[in-house]
C-alpha positions as CSV (number, residue, x, y, z in Angstrom):
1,X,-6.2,5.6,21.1
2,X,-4.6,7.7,18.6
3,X,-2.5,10.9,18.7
4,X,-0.3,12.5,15.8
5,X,3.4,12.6,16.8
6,X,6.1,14.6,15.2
7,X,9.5,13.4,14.4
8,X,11.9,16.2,16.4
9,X,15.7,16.4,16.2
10,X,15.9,13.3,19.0
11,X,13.9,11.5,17.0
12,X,10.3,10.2,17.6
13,X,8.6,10.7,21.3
14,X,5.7,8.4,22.1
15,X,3.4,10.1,24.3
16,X,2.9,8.1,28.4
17,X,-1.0,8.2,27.8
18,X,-0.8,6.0,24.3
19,X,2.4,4.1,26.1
20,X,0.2,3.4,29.5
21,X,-3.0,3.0,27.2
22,X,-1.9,0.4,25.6
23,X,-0.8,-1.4,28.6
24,X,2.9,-1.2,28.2
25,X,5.1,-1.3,31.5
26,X,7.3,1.3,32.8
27,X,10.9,0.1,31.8
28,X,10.1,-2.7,29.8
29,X,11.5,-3.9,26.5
30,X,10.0,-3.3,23.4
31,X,9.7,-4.5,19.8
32,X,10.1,-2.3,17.5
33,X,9.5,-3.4,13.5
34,X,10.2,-0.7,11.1
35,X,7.8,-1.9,8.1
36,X,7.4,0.0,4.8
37,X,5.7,3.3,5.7
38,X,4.9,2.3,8.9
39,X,6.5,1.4,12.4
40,X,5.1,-1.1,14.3
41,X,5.7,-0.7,18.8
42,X,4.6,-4.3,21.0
43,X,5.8,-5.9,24.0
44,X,9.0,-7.3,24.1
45,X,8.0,-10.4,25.6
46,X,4.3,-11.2,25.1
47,X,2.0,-14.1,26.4
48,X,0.0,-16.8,23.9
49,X,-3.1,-14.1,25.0
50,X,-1.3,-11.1,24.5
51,X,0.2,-11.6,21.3
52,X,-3.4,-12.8,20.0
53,X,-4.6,-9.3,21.4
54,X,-1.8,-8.1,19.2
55,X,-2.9,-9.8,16.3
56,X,-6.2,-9.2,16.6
57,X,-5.4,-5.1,16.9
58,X,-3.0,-5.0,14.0
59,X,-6.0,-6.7,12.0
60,X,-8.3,-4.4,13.1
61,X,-6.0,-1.4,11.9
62,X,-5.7,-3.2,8.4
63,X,-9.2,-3.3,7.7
64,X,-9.5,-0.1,8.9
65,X,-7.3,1.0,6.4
66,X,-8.7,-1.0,3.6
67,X,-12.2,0.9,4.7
68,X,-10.8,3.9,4.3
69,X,-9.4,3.0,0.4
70,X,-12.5,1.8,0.0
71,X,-14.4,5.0,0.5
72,X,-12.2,7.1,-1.4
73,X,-12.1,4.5,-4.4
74,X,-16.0,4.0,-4.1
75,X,-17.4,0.7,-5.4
76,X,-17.0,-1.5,-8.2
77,X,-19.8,0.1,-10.3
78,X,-19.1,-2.9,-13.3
79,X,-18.2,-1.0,-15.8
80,X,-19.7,-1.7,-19.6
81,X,-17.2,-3.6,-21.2
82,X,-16.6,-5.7,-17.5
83,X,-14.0,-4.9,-15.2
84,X,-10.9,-4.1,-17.0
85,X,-8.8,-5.6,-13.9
86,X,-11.4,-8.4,-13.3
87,X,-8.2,-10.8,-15.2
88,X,-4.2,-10.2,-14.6
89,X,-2.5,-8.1,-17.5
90,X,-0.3,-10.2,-19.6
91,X,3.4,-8.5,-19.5
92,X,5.6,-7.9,-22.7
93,X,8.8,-8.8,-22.1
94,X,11.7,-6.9,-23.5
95,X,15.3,-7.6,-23.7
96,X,18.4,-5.8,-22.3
97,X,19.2,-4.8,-25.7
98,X,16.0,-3.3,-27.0
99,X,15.6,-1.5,-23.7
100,X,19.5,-0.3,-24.3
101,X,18.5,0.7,-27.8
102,X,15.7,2.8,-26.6
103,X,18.0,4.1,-23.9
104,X,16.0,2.8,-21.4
105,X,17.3,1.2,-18.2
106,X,16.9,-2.1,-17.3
107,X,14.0,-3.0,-15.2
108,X,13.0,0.6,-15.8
109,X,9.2,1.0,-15.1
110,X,7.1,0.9,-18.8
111,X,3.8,2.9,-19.8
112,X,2.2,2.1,-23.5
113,X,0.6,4.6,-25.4
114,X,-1.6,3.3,-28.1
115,X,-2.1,5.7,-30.9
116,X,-2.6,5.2,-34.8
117,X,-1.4,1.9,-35.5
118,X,1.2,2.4,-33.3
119,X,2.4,1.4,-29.8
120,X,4.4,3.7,-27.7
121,X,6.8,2.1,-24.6
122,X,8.1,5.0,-22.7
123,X,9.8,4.8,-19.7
124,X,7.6,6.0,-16.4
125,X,8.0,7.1,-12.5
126,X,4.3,6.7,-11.6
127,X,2.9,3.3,-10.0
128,X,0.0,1.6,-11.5
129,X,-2.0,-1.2,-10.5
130,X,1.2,-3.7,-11.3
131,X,2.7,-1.9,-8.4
132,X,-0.1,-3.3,-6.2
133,X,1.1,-6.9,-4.5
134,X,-1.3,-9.5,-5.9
135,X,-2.8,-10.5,-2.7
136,X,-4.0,-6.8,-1.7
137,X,-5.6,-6.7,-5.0
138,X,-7.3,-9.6,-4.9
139,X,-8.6,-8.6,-1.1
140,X,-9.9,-5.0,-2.7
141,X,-11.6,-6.8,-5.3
142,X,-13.2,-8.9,-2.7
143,X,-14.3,-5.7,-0.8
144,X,-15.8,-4.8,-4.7
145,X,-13.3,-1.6,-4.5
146,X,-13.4,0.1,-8.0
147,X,-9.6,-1.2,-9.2
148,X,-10.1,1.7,-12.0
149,X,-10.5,4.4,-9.7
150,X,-7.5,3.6,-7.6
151,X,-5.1,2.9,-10.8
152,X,-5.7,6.3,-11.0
153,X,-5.2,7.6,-7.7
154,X,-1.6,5.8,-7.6
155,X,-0.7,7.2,-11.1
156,X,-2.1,10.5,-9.5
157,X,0.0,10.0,-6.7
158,X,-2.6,12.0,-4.5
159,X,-2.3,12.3,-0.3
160,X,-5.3,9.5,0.4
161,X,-4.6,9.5,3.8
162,X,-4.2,11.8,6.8
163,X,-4.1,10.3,9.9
């Protein structure tokens, strides 16, 4: 079960039927786990069964999401020269003082522009595939999601998903 909720002056109100659907108890503690764009609601106190149930669900809604990536990313089509993500990028490391130099933070974010016979380091806001945490990657690459296609979307910074 699934409803969209709004977040009002008082906060964030979880509807009874999702609350009595998902066989919470009237009065009863809860968990609450504020995770990085997403907040998580269990049973305070769960049994061994119940917190496999929990598991299980939260699983359920990961792959789900990973579907949905999926589809808007489309398949791994191997491109012509092979997959240009199929190995990790090597990263250039550059000191405090050249980045200083260039009046460039430190541990500012870096694109390169390659032009004629040069090599342009400029400081960026958008995410790339770097941005990614290995272990995600290497489950999309599994599910032969096109890695091009999404480095895109995240520099795009497009709305991919809407509830």
């Amino acid at each position: 079960m699934k409803f969209m909720l709004a977040i009002g002056k008082k906060g964030l109100r979880v509807r009874k039927e999702l609350l009595d659907a998902s066989g919470f108890q009237r009065d009863a503690a809860l968990d609450v786990c504020g995770l990085d764009h997403a907040v998580v609601i269990m049973k305070g106190k769960m049994t061994a069964m119940e917190l496999v149930n929990t598991i299980q669900s939260l699983g359920s809604l990961a792959y789900q999401l990973s579907s949905h990536l999926a589809k808007i990313c489309g398949p791994c089509e191997h491109c012509e020269d092979g997959c240009p993500y199929a190995k990790e990028e090597a990263r250039i490391h550059l000191s405090d003082g050249v980045l200083e130099q260039a009046g460039i933070p430190k541990g500012a974010r870096l694109e390169m522009l390659i032009g004629d016979r040069e090599v342009i380091l400029s400081e960026t806001e958008s995410y790339d595939l770097r941005d990614v945490p290995p272990e995600v990657r290497k489950t999309l690459r599994q599910l032969g999601v096109c890695l091009d296609e999404l480095d895109g979307l995240l520099a795009g910074g497009s709305i991919v998903y809407e509830g």
